[in-house]
MARSE-212558 format. One record per residue (C-alpha): residue number from 1; residue in three letters; z, y, x. Coordinates in steps of 0.1 Angstrom, whole numbers, plus 2048, in hexadecimal, padded with zeros to 3 digits. Example, Ala and Ser with C-alpha at 12.3 -4.5 7.8 and 13.67 -1.06 7.14 Angstrom:
BEGIN
NODE num residuo  pz  py  px
NODE   1     Ala 84E 7D3 87B
NODE   2     Ser 847 7F5 889
//
This chain:
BEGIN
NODE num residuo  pz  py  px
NODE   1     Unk 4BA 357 DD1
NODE   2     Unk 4B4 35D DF7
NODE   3     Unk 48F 367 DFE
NODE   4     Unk 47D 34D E1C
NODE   5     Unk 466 35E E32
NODE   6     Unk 455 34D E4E
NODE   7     Unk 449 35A E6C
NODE   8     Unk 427 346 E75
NODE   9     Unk 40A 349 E8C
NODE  10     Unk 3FE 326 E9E
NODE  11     Unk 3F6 340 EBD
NODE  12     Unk 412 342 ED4
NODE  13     Unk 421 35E EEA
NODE  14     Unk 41B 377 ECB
NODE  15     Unk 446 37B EC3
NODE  16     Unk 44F 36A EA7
NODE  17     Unk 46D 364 EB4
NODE  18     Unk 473 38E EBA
NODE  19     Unk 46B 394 E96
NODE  20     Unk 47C 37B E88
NODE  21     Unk 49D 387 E9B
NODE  22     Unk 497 3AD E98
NODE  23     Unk 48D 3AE E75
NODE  24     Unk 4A9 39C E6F
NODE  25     Unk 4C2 3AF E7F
NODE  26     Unk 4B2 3CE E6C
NODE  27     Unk 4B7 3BD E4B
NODE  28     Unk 4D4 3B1 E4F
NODE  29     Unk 4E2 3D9 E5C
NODE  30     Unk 4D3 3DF E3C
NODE  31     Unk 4EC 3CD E27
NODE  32     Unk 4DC 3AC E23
NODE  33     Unk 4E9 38C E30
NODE  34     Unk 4CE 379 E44
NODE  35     Unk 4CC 355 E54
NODE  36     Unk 4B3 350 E6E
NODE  37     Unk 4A4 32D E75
NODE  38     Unk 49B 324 E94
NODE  39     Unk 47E 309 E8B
NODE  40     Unk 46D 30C EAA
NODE  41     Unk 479 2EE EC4
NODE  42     Unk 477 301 EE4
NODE  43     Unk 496 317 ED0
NODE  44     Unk 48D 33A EDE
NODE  45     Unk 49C 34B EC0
NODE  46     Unk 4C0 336 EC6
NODE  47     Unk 4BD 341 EE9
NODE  48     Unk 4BC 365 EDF
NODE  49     Unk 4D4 360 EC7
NODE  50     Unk 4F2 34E ED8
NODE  51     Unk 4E9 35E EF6
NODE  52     Unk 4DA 351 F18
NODE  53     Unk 4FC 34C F28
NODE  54     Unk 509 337 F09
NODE  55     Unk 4E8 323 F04
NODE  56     Unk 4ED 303 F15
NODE  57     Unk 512 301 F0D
NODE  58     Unk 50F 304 EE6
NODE  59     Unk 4F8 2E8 EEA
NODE  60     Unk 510 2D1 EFC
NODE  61     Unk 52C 2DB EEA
NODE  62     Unk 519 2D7 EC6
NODE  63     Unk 502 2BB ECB
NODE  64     Unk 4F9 2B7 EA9
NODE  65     Unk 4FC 2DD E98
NODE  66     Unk 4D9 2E4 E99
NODE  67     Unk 4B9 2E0 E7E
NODE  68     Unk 4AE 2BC E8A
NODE  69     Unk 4D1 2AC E85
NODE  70     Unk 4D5 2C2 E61
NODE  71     Unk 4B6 2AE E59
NODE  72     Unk 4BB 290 E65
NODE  73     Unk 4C8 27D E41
NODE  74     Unk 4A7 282 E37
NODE  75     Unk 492 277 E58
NODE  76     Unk 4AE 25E E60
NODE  77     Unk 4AF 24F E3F
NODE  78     Unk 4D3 255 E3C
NODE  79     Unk 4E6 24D E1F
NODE  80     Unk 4F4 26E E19
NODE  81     Unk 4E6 28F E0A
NODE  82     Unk 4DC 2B0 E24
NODE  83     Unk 4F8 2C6 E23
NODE  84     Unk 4FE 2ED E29
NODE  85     Unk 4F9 2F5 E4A
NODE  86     Unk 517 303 E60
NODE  87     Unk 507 323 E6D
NODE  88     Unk 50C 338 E8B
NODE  89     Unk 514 35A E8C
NODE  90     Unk 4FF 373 EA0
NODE  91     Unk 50F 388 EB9
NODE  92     Unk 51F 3A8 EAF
NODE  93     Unk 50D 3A2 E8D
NODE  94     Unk 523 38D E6F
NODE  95     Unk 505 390 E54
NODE  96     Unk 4F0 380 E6C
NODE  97     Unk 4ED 358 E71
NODE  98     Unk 4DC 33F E82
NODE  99     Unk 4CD 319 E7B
NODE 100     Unk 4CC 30F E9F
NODE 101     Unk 4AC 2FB EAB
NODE 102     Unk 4A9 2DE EB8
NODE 103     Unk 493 2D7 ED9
NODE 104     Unk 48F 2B2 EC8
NODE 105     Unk 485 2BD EA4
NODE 106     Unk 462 2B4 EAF
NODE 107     Unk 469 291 EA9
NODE 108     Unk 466 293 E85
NODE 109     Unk 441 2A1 E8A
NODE 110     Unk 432 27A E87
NODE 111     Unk 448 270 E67
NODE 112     Unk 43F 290 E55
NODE 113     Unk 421 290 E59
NODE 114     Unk 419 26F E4B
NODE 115     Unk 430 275 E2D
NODE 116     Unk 415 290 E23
NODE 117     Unk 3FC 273 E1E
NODE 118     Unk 40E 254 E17
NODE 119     Unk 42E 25F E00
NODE 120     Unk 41F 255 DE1
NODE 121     Unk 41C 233 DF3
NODE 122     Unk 439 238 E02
NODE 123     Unk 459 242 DED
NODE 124     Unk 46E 244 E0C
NODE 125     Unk 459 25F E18
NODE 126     Unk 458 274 DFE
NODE 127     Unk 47D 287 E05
NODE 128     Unk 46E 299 E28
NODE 129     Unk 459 2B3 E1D
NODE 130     Unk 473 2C2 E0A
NODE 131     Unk 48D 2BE E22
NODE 132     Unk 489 2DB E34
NODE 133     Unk 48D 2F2 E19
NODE 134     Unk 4A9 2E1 E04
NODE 135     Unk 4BD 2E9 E23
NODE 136     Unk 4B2 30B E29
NODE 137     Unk 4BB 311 E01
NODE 138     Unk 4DE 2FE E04
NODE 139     Unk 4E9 313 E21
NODE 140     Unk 4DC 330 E0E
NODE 141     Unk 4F1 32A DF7
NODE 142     Unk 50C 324 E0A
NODE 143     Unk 50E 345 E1C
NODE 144     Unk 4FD 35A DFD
NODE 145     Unk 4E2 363 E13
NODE 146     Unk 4CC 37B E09
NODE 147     Unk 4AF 37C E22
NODE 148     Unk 4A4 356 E36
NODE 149     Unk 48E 35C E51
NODE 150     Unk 47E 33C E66
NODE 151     Unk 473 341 E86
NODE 152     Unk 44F 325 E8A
NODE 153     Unk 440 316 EAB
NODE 154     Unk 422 31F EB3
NODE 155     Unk 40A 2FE EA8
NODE 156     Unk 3F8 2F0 E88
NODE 157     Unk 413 2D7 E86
NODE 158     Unk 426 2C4 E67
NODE 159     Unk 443 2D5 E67
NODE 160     Unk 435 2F7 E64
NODE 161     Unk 41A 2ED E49
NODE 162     Unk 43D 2E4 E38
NODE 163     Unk 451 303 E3C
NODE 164     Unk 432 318 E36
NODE 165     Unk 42C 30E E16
NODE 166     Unk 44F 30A E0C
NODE 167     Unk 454 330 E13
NODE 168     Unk 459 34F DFE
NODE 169     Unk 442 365 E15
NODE 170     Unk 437 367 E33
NODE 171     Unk 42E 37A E54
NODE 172     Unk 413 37A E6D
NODE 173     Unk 41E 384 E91
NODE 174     Unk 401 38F EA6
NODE 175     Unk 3F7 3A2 EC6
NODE 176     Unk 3D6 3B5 ECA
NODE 177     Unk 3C0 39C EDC
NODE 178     Unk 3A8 38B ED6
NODE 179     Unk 3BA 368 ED3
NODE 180     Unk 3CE 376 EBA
NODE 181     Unk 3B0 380 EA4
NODE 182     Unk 3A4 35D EAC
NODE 183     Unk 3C2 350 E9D
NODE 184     Unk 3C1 361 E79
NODE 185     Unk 39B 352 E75
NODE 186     Unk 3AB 334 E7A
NODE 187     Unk 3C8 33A E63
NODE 188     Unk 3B3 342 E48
NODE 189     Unk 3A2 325 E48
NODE 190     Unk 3BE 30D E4F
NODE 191     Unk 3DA 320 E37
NODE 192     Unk 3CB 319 E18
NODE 193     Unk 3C7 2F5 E1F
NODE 194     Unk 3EA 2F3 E27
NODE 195     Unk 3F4 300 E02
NODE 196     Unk 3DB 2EA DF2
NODE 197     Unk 3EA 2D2 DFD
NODE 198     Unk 40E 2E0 DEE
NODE 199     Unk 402 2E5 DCE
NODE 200     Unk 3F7 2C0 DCE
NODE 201     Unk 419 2B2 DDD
NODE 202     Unk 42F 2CD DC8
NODE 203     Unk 427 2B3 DA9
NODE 204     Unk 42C 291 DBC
NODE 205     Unk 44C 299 DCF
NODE 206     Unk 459 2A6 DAA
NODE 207     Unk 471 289 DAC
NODE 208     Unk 476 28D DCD
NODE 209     Unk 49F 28F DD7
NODE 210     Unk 490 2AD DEA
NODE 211     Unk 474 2BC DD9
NODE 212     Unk 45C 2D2 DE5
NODE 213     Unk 462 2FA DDA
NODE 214     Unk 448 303 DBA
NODE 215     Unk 43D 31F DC8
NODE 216     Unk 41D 32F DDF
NODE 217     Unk 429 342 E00
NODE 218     Unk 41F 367 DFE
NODE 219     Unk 40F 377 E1A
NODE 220     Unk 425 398 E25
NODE 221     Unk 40D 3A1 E42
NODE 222     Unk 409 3A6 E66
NODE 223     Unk 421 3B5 E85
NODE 224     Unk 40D 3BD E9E
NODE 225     Unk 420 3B9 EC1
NODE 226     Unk 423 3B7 EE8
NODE 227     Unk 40C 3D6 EF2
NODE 228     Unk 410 3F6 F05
NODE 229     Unk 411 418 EFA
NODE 230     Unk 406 43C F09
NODE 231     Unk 40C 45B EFF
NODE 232     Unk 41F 449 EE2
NODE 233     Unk 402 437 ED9
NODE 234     Unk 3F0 417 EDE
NODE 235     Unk 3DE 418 EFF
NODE 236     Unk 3B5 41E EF1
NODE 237     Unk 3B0 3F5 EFB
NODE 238     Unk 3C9 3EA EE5
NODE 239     Unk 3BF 403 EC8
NODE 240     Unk 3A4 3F1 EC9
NODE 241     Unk 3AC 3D2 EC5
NODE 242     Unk 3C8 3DC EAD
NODE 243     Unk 3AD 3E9 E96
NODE 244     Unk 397 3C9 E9A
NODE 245     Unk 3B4 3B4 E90
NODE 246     Unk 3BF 3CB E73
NODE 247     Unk 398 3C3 E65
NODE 248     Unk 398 3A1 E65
NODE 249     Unk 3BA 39D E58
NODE 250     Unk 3B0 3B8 E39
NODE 251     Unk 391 3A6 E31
NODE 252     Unk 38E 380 E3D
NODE 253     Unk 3B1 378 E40
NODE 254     Unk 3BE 38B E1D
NODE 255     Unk 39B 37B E07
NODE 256     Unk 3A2 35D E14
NODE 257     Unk 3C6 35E E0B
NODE 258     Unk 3C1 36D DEA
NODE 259     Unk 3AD 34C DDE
NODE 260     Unk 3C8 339 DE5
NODE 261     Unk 3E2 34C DD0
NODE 262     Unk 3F4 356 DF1
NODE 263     Unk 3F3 37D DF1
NODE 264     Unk 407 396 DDE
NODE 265     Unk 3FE 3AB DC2
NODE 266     Unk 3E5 3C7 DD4
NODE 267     Unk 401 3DF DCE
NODE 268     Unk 41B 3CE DDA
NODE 269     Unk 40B 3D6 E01
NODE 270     Unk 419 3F8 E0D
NODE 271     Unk 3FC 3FB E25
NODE 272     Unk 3D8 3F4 E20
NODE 273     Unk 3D5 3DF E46
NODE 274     Unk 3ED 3C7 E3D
NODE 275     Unk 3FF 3CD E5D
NODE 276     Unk 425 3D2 E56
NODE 277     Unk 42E 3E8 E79
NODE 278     Unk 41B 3EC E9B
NODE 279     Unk 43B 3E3 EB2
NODE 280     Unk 431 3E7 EDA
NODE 281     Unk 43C 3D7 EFA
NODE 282     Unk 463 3DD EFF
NODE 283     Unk 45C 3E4 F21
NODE 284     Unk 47A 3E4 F36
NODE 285     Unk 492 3E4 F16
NODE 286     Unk 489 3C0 F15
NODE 287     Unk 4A1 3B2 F2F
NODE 288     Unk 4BD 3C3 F21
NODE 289     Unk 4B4 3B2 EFF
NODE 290     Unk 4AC 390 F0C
NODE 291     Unk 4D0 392 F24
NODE 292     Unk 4EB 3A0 F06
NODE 293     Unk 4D2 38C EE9
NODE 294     Unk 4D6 3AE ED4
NODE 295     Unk 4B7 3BD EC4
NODE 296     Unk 4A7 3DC EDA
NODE 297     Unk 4B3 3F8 EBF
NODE 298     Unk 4D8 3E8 EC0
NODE 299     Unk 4DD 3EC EE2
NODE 300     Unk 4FE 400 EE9
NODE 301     Unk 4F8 41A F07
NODE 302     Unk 50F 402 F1E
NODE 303     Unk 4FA 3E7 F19
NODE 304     Unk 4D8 3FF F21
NODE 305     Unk 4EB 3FA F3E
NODE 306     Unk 4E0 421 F4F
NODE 307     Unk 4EC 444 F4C
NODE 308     Unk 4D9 463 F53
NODE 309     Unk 4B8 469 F4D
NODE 310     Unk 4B0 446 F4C
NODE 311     Unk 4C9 440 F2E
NODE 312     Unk 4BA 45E F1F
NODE 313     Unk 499 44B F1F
NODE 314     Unk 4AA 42B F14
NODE 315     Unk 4BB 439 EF4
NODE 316     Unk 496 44C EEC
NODE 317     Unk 485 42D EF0
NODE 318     Unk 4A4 418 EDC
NODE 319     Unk 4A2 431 EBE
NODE 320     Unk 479 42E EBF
NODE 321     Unk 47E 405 EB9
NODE 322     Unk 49A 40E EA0
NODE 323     Unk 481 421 E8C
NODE 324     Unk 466 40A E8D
NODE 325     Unk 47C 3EC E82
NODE 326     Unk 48F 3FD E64
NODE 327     Unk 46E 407 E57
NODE 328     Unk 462 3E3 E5A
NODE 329     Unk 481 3D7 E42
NODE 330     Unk 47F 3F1 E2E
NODE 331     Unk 45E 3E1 E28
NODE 332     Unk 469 3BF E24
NODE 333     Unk 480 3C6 E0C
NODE 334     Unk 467 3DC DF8
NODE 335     Unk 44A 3C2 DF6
NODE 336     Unk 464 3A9 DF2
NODE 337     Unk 479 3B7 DD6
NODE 338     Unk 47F 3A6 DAF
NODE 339     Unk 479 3CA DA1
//
């Protein structure tokens, strides 16, 4: 069975979308196939995907290929069952695909969110919460995915709470500032709620036509993102910081967590910060990635786009993001293995 992994923080700006599409890519060079689900409305991860110069056509040409219309039986109340969805293949990339977004998926927010309190009132209601991941698990099928990946907006909204704890495992963006370490207080207070309530609605939505998953999200840790490096090295600012967030995710973030049933085994972490790679600004490889929408350490030397010395550089710095990316999948795959 394909493994879910979500990619959460309620903070913005911290590159969920960038992991969710690198790490992908890596695993998927790797030899497994990976989906990626764009469940994030304002569909940065489809735009990096199809490419800024396809964007806006793919949307007028496929109106209804995206996750709010794969959905909509159940929101819609339409007498048919969610079906496999049609992906899309990433560029230059067959063992990649994508569940495009949809900019209005945020209309299901309101009827969601009630279902979590009124569906034993409410029979109708009850099929929504597991909506989401009987279609993720159907398409799964479908392609014999191994690896799902979902890329989440940036809120405390319904429909994260419901692919959260529908999940496999998941990962914690972050960037060193002091927002961020704002942001996992927060989460571990507001996590375990969220799977207290999953435990409670696993049992009444078991005759649900769409059930809820039985099982607890695992925590796979932190990436740490979107700073700048010297001498190969975080600048001393964000070492800093990087070492502040590292704390509070080892010991408030983890105990709480760990009550809740929604860490690993202690030896299942390869590193004793919880923080699965340190991954810095691109710098000026980042227009080159956003323009071809391939991942920094795939980019062929035409699309570097330089010669010279300033190719030179390029292909350094390329083969520096490679490294740091195939040692975050080999990760993955570790801490997520059935060995």
């Amino acid at each position: 069975m394909a493994k879910t992994i979500c990619m959460f923080n309620h903070k913005g700006g911290v590159s969920k979308t960038t992991t969710a599409y690198n790490l992908g890519w890596m695993l998927s060079k790797k030899g497994k196939r990976v989906i990626l689900v764009d469940a994030d409305s304002q569909c940065n991860l489809t735009n990096v995907v199809i490419g800024e110069n396809n964007f806006e056509k793919f949307y007028i040409d496929n109106p209804n290929r995206n996750l709010e219309s794969a959905l909509s039986p159940a929101f819609d109340a339409k007498p048919m069952m969610i079906e496999a969805f049609e992906c899309i293949n990433a560029q230059e990339n067959e063992n990649l695909l994508l569940i495009p977004g949809s900019f209005e998926l945020s209309r299901y927010e309101v009827s969601l969110g009630v279902s979590f309190t009124l569906s034993e009132a409410m029979p109708s209601l009850k099929n929504l919460p597991g909506s989401f991941s009987f279609l993720i698990s159907k398409t799964a099928e479908k392609y014999k995915a191994d690896y799902i990946l979902i890329d989440m907006n940036p809120s405390l909204s319904a429909i994260n709470q419901t692919l959260l704890v529908s999940c496999d495992y998941f990962i914690v963006p972050t960037a060193p500032d002091n927002f961020s370490t704002m942001a996992i207080r927060s989460l571990a207070k507001i996590l375990p709620t969220w799977e207290k309530w999953a435990t409670r609605a696993r049992k009444i939505l078991t005759d649900a036509t769409y059930p809820l998953p039985n099982n607890t999200p695992k925590f796979l840790g932190t990436v740490i993102q979107r700073f700048n490096i010297r001498n190969g090295k975080p600048t001393f600012a964000n070492q800093e910081a990087i070492i502040r967030l590292c704390d509070i995710v080892k010991t408030l973030f983890a105990a709480e967590l760990e009550q809740s049933g929604m860490m690993l085994d202690k030896d299942q972490y390869q590193k004793d910060d919880l923080c699965l790679a340190q991954i810095p600004d691109f710098q000026t490889l980042n227009a080159a990635y956003q323009t071809h929408g391939i991942p920094v350490f795939a980019l062929s030397d035409k699309q570097l786009g330089h010669s010279g010395t300033v190719l030179k550089q390029y292909q350094e710095m390329r083969e520096y993001f490679y490294e740091i990316f195939s040692n975050l999948a080999d990760l993955v795959l570790r801490m997520t293995s059935d060995e």
